[in-house]
C-alpha positions as CSV (number, residue, x, y, z in Angstrom):
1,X,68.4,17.8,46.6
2,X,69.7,15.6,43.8
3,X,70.4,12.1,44.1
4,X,71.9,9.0,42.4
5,X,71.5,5.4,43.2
6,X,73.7,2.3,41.1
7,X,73.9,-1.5,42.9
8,X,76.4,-3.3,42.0
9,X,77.5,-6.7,42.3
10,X,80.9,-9.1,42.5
11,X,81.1,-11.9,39.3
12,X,82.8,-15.3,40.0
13,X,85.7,-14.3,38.3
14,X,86.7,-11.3,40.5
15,X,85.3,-12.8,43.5
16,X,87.6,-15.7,43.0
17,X,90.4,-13.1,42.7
18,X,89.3,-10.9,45.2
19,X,89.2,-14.0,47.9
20,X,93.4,-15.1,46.7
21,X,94.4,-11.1,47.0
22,X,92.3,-11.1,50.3
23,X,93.7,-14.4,51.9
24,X,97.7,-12.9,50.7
25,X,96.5,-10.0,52.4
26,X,96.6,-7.9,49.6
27,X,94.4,-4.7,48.0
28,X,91.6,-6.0,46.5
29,X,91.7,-3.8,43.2
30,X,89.1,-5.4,41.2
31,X,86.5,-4.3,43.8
32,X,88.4,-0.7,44.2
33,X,87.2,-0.1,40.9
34,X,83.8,-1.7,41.2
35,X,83.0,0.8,43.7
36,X,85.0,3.3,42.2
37,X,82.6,3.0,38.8
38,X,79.7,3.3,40.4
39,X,80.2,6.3,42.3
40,X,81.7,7.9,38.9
41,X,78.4,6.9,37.4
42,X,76.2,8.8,40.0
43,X,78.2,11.7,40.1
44,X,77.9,11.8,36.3
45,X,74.4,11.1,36.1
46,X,74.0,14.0,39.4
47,X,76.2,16.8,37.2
48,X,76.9,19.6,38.8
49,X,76.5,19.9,42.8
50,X,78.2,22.2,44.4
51,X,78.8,19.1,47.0
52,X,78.6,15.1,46.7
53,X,78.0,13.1,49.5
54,X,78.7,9.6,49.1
55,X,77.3,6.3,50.9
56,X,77.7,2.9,50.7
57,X,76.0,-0.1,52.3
58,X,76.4,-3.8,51.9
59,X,72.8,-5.5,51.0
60,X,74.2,-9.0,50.9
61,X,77.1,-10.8,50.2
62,X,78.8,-9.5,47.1
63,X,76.0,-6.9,46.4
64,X,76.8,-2.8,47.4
65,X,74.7,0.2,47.0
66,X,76.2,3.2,46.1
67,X,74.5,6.4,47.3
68,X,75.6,10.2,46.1
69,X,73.5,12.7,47.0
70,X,73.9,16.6,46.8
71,X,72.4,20.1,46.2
């Protein structure tokens, strides 16, 4: 089994952002793509799998592991 492992973390700038879009009850695109990046970046760094499982758990506030795993 092959896996890949990125944490990731909010900056003030998007967090600030992220808290307006939030409170207008908006999507929170800056932290779509956050999350989105990192799981591009395991799968890249996994290559080929025939399938990727992905996880992701909050370890504080504002950081996230990403998780892909896959054979």
């Amino acid at each position: 089994m092959k896996y890949a492992v990125r944490v990731v973390t909010r900056n003030f700038v998007k967090d600030f952002w992220g808290s307006l879009m939030n409170f207008l009850g908006r999507r929170i695109k800056t932290y779509e793509d956050m999350v989105k990046e990192a799981i591009e970046s395991c799968l890249k760094e996994l290559g080929n799998v025939k399938e990727a499982h992905i996880q992701c758990e909050e370890l504080t506030n504002g950081a996230l592991m990403v998780v892909v795993y896959g054979e």
